[in-house]
SEKOL-44057 format. One record per residue: x, y, z of N, C-alpha, C in turn; residue in one letter. Coordinates in steps of 0.2 Angstrom, whole numbers, plus 5000, padded with zeros to 4 digits. Example, Ala and Ser with C-alpha at 12.3 -4.5 7.8 and 13.67 -1.06 7.14 Angstrom:
<sites>
506649725039506249785039506649845039A 506449895035506849955036506450005039S 
</sites>
This chain:
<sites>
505648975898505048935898505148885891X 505448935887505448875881506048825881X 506648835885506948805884506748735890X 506448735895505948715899505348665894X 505148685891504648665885505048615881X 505648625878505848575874506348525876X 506448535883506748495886506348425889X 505448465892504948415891505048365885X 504848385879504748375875505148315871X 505848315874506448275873506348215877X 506048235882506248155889505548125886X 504948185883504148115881504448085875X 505148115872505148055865505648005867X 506148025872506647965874506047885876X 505447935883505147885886504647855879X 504647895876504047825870504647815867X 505347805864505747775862505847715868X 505947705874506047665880505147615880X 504647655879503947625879504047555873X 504147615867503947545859504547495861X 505247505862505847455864505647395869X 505147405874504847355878504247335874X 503847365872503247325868503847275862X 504147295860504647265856504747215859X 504947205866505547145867504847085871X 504447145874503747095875503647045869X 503347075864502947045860503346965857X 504047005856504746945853504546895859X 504546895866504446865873503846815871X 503346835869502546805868502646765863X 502846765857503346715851503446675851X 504046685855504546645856504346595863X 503946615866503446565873503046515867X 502746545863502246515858502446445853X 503046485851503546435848503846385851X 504046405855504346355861504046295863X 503246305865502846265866502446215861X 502346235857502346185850502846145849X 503646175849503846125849504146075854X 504046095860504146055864503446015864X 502846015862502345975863502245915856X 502745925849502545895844503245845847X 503945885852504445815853504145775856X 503645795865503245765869502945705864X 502345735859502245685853502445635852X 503145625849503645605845503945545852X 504145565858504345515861503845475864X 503245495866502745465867502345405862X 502445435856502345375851503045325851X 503545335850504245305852503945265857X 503945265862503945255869503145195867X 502745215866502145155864502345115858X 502645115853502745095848503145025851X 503945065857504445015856503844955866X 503544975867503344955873502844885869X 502244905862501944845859502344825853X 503044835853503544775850503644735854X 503844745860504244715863503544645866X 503044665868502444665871502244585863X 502144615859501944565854502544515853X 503144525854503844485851503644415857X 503544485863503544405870503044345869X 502444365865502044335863502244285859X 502544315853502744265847503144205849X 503644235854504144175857503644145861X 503244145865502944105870502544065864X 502144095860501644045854502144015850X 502544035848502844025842502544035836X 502144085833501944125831502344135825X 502144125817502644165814502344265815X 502944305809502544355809502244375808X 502144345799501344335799500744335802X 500944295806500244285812500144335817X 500944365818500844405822500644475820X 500644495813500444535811499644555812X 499544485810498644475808498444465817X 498844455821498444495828498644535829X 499144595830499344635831498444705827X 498244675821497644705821497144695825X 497044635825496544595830496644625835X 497244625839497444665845496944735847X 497144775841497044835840496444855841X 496144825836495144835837494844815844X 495244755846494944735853495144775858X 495544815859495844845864495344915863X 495244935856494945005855494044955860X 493944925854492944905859493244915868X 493644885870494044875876493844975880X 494044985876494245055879495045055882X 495245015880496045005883496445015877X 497245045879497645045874497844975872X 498244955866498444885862498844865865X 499144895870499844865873499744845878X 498944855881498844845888498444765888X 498244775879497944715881498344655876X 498844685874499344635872499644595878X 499944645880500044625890499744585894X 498944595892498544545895498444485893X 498444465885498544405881499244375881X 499844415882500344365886500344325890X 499744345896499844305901499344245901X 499044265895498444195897498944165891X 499544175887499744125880500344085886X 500444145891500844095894500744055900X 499844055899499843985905499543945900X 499743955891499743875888498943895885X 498543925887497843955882497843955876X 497443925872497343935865497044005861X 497343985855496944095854496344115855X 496044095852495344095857495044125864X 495344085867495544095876495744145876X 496344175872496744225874496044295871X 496144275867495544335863494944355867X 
</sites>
């Protein structure tokens, strides 16, 4: 019986040796999801500002060739843009996009504004 008794005894410490080894590799598992997701959500970040930043360069450059605009100028709308698009509820690029179209049928800034 006792040798029966310590042979129980041996497999309840193997299985909580095999228990804590899995909470072990769980926990590292919940981590590493945790990590992973951060950083995948600051690159998302990263390229989405990329990705708007290069879309209202391009969007303002079209304008300055069509106006002839220095940078200056285009500087000093590019704020202008900004505020109006925010009262707007619109992003800058959507309504830079949209003052392209009124610069290139010849509209004064005004008009365009």
């Amino acid at each position: 019986m006792a040798s029966q008794i310590l042979g129980v005894n041996v497999r309840m410490r193997e299985t909580n040796t095999i228990l804590d080894k899995m909470a072990t590799t769980l926990g590292n598992s919940i981590k590493w999801n945790v990590a992973s997701s951060a950083i995948n959500g600051v690159t998302r970040g990263i390229q989405q500002a990329w990705g708007f930043t290069k879309a209202l360069d391009s969007s303002l450059n079209d304008i300055r060739i069509v106006t002839g605009k220095s940078a200056d100028e285009m500087a000093r709308f590019s704020v202008q843009a900004n505020e109006t698009a925010k009262n707007l509820g619109k992003t800058t690029t959507d309504f830079t996009n949209a003052a392209l179209i009124y610069a290139q049928q010849g509209l004064g800034e005004e008009d365009v504004q």
